[in-house]
VEXGU-982663 format. One record per residue (C-alpha): x, y, z; residue number from 1. Coordinates in nm, 2 decimals, decimal comma. Example, Ala and Ser with C-alpha at 12.3 -4.5 7.8 and 13.67 -1.06 7.14 Angstrom:
{X=1,23 | Y=-0,45 | Z=0,78 | num=1}
{X=1,37 | Y=-0,11 | Z=0,71 | num=2}
//
This chain:
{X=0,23 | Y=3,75 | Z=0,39 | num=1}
{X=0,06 | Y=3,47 | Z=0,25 | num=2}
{X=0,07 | Y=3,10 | Z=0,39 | num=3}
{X=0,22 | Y=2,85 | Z=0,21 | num=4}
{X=0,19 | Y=2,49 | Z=0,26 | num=5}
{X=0,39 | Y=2,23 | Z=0,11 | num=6}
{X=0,20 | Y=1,91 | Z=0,01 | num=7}
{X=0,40 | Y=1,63 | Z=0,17 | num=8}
{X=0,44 | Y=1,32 | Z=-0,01 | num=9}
{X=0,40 | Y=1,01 | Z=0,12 | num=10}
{X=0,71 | Y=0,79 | Z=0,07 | num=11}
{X=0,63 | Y=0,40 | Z=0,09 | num=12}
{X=1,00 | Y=0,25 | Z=0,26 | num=13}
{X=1,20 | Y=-0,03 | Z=0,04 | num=14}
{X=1,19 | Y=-0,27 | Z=0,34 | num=15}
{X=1,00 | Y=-0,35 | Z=0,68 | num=16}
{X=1,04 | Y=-0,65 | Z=0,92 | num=17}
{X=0,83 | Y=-0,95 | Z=0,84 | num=18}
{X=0,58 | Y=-1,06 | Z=1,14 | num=19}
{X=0,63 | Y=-1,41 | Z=1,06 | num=20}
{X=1,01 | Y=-1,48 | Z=1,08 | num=21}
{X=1,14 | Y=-1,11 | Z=1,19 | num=22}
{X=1,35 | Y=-1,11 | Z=0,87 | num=23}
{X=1,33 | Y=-0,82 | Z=0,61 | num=24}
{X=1,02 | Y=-0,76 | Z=0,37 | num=25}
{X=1,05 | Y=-0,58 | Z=0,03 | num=26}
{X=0,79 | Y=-0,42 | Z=-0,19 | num=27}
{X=0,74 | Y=-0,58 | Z=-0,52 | num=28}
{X=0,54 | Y=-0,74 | Z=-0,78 | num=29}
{X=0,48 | Y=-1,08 | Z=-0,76 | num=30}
{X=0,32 | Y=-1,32 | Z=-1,04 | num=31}
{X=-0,03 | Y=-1,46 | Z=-0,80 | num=32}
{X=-0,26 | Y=-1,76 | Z=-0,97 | num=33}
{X=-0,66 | Y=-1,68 | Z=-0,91 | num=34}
{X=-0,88 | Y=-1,98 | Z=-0,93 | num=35}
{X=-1,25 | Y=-1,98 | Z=-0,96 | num=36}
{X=-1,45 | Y=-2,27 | Z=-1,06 | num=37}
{X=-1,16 | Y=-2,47 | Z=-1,22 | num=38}
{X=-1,06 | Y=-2,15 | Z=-1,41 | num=39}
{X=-0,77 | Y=-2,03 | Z=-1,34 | num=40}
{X=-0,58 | Y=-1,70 | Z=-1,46 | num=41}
{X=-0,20 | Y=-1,59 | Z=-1,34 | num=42}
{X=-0,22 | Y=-1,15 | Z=-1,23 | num=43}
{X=0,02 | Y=-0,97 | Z=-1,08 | num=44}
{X=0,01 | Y=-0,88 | Z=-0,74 | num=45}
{X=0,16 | Y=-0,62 | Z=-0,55 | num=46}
{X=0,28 | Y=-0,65 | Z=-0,17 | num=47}
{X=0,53 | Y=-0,69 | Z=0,05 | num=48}
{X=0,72 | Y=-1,01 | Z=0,03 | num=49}
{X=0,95 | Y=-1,18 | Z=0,27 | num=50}
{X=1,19 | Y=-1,42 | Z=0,19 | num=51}
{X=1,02 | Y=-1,72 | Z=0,43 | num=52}
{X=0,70 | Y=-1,67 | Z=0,22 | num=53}
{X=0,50 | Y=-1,47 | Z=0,39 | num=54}
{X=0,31 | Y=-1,20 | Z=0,24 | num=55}
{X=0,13 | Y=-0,91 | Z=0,32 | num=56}
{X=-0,14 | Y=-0,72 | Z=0,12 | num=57}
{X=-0,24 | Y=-0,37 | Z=0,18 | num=58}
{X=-0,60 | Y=-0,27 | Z=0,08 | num=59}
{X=-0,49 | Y=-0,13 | Z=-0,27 | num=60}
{X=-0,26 | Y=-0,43 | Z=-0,31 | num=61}
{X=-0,60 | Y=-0,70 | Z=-0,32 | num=62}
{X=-0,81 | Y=-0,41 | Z=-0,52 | num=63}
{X=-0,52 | Y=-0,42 | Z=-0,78 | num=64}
{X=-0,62 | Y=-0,76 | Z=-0,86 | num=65}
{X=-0,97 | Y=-0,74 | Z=-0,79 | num=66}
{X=-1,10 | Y=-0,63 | Z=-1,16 | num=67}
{X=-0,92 | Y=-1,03 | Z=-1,25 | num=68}
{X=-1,11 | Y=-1,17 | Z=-1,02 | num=69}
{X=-1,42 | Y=-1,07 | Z=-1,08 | num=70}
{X=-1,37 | Y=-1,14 | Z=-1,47 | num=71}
{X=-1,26 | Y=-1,48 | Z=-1,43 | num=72}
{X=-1,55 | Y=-1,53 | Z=-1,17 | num=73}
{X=-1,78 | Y=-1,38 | Z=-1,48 | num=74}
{X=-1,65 | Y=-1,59 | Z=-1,73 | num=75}
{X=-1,64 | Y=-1,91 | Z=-1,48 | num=76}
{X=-2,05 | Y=-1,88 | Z=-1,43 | num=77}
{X=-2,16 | Y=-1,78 | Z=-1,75 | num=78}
{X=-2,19 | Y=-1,40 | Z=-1,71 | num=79}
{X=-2,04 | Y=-1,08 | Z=-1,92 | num=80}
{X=-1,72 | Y=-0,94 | Z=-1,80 | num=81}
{X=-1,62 | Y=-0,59 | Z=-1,84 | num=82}
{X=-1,50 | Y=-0,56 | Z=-2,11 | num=83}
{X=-1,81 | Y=-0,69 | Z=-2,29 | num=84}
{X=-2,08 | Y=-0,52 | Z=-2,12 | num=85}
{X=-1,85 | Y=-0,15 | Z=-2,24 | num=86}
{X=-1,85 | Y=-0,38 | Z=-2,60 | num=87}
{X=-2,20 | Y=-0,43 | Z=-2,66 | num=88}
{X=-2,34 | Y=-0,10 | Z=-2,46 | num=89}
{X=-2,11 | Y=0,10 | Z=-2,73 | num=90}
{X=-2,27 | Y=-0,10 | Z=-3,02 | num=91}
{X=-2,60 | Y=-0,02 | Z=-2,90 | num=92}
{X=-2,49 | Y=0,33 | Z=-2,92 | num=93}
{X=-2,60 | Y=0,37 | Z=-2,53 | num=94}
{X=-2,40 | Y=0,61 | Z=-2,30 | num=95}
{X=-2,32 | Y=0,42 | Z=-1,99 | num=96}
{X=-2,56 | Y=0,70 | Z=-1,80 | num=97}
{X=-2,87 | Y=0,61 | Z=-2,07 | num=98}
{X=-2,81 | Y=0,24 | Z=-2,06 | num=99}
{X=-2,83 | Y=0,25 | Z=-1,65 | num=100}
{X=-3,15 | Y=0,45 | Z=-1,69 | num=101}
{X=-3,25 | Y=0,23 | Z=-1,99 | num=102}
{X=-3,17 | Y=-0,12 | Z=-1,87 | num=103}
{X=-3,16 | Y=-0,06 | Z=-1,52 | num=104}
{X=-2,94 | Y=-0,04 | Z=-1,21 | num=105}
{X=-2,95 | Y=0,35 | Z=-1,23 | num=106}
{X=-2,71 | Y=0,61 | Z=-1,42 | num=107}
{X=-2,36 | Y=0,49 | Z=-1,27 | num=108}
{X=-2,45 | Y=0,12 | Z=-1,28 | num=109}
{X=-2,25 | Y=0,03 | Z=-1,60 | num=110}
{X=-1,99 | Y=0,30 | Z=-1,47 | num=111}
{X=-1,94 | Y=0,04 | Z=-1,24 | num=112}
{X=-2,00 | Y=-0,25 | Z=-1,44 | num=113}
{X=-1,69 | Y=-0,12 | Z=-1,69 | num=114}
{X=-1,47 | Y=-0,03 | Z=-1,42 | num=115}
{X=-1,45 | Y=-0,38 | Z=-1,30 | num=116}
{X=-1,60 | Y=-0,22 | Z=-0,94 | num=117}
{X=-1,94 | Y=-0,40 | Z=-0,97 | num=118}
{X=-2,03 | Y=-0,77 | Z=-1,13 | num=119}
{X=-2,25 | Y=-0,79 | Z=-1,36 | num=120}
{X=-2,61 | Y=-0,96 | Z=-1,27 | num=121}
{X=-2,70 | Y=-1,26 | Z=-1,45 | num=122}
{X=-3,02 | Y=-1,09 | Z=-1,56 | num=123}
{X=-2,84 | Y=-0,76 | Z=-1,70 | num=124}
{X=-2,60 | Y=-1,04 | Z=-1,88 | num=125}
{X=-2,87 | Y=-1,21 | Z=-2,01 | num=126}
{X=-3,03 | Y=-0,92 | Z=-2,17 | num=127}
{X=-2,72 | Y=-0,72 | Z=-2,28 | num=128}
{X=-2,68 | Y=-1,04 | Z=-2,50 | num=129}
{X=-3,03 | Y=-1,05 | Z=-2,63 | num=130}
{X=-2,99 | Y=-0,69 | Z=-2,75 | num=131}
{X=-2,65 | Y=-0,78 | Z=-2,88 | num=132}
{X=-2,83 | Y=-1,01 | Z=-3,11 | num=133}
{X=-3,12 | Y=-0,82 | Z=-3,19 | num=134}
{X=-3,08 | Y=-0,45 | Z=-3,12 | num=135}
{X=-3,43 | Y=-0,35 | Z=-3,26 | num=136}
{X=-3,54 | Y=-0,46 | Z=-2,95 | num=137}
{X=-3,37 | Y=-0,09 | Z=-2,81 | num=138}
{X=-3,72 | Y=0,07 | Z=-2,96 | num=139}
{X=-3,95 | Y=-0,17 | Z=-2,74 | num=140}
{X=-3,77 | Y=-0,03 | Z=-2,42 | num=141}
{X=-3,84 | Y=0,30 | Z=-2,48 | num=142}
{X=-3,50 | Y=0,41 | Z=-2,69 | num=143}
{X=-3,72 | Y=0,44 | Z=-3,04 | num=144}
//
């Protein structure tokens, strides 16, 4: 006889009461403005919503937005965001393992850096975008 479990799924209800008002919260999707540094960029943000505005955000709720945040904040003091630290690390022809071990930070660092889990340093921007301009400079770190 063999034992079977059944994997139970966990079902997330349409409503709950609001611990503001006592009226009725739903789930849903709602358009949220970030501002950092007089930049400002609109995301949207899931949590539950009650009609008297309150609002409540689970932990994955804020970490759905936190990858926005931490772009904007990027762009807002000068530094790379995701999206180009993946850009320029590809046309270096780096793996995101060799340019950890390379550049520094260790082997997941730009794993993290491209998955919008980590900011980038203002040092590791700075030197991302002098190899950008001149990637010869690869061979004088030890990648010749």
């Amino acid at each position: 006889m063999s034992d079977k479990r059944t994997a139970q799924t966990e079902t997330i209800p349409a409503e709950r009461p609001c611990p503001d008002c006592g009226g009725t919260m739903h789930r849903d999707i709602r358009p949220q403005r970030i501002e950092v540094k007089g930049l400002s960029v609109e995301v949207p943000q899931p949590g539950w919503y009650c009609d008297c505005g309150e609002a409540l955000l689970s932990e994955a709720d804020v970490a759905a937005t936190d990858g926005a945040y931490l772009d904007l904040r990027a762009t807002a003091e000068g530094l790379l965001t995701a999206g180009d630290v993946a850009r320029i690390r590809r046309k270096l022809k780096l793996s995101q393992r060799r340019a950890g071990e390379l550049l520094g930070g260790g082997p997941r660092a730009f794993q993290k850096y491209e998955a919008r889990a980590v900011a980038v340093s203002k040092p590791m921007s700075n030197l991302l975008r002098l190899l950008e301009r001149h990637p010869e400079m690869l061979e004088e770190l030890g990648e010749g």
